[in-house]
matplotlib code that plots the C-alpha trace (Angstrom):
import matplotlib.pyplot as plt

x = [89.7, 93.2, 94.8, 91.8, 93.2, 96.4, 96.0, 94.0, 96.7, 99.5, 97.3, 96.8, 100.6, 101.7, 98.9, 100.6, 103.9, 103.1, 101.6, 104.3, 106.7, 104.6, 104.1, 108.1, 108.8, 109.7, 107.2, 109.3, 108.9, 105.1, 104.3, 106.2, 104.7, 101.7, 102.4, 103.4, 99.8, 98.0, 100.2, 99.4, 95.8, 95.5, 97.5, 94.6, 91.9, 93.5, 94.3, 90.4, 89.0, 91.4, 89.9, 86.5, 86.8, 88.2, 85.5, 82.7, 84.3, 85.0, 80.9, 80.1, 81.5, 79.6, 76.2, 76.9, 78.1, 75.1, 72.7, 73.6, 74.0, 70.6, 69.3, 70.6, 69.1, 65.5, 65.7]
y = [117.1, 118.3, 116.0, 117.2, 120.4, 119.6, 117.8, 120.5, 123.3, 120.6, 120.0, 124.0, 124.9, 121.9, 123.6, 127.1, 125.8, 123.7, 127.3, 129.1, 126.1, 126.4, 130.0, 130.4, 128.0, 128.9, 128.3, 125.6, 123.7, 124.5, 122.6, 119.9, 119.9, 119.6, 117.3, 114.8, 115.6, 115.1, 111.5, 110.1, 111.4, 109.2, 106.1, 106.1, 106.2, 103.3, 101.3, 102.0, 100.8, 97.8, 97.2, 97.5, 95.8, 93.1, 93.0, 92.7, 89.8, 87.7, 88.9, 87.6, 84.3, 83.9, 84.7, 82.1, 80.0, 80.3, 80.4, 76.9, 75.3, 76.8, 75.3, 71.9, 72.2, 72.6, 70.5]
z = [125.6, 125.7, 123.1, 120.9, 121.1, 120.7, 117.9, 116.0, 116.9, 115.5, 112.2, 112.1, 112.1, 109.8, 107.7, 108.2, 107.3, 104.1, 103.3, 103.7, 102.2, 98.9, 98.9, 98.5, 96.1, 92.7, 89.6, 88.4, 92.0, 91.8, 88.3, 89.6, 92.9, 91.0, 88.9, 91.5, 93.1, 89.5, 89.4, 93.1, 92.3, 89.2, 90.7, 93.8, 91.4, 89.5, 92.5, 93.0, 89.9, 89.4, 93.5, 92.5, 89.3, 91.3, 94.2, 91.4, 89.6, 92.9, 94.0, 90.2, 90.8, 94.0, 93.0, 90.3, 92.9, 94.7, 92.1, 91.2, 94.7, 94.8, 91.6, 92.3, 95.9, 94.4, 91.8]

ax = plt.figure().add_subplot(projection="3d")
ax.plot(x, y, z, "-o")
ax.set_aspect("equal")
plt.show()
């Protein structure tokens, strides 16, 4: 219970301090803080699509796969 604790008071002052950290940069070093955010935030959701695009076409081929092993099997 006590490393629960810990943890959550560690996460609450790194919270604090990236707080603070932002809240004293300059307006210049905010756009481009958030611009960094906007790009990671668009490179995940690529890396998502091109990984689900990805998962379809290898689950495509193997319900063809199967459908014809299965057509062949009854036939």
């Amino acid at each position: 219970m006590k490393k629960g604790r810990l943890l959550a008071l560690l996460g609450l002052a790194g919270g604090a301090f990236a707080y603070w950290k932002y809240k004293n940069l300059s307006p210049e070093q905010k756009e481009e803080l958030k611009q960094k955010a906007r790009k990671v935030g668009k490179d995940v959701k690529e890396a998502t699509l091109d990984a689900e695009q990805t998962i379809s076409e290898g689950l495509d081929k193997l319900s063809d796969k199967a459908k014809e092993v299965f057509d062949k099997a009854t036939t």
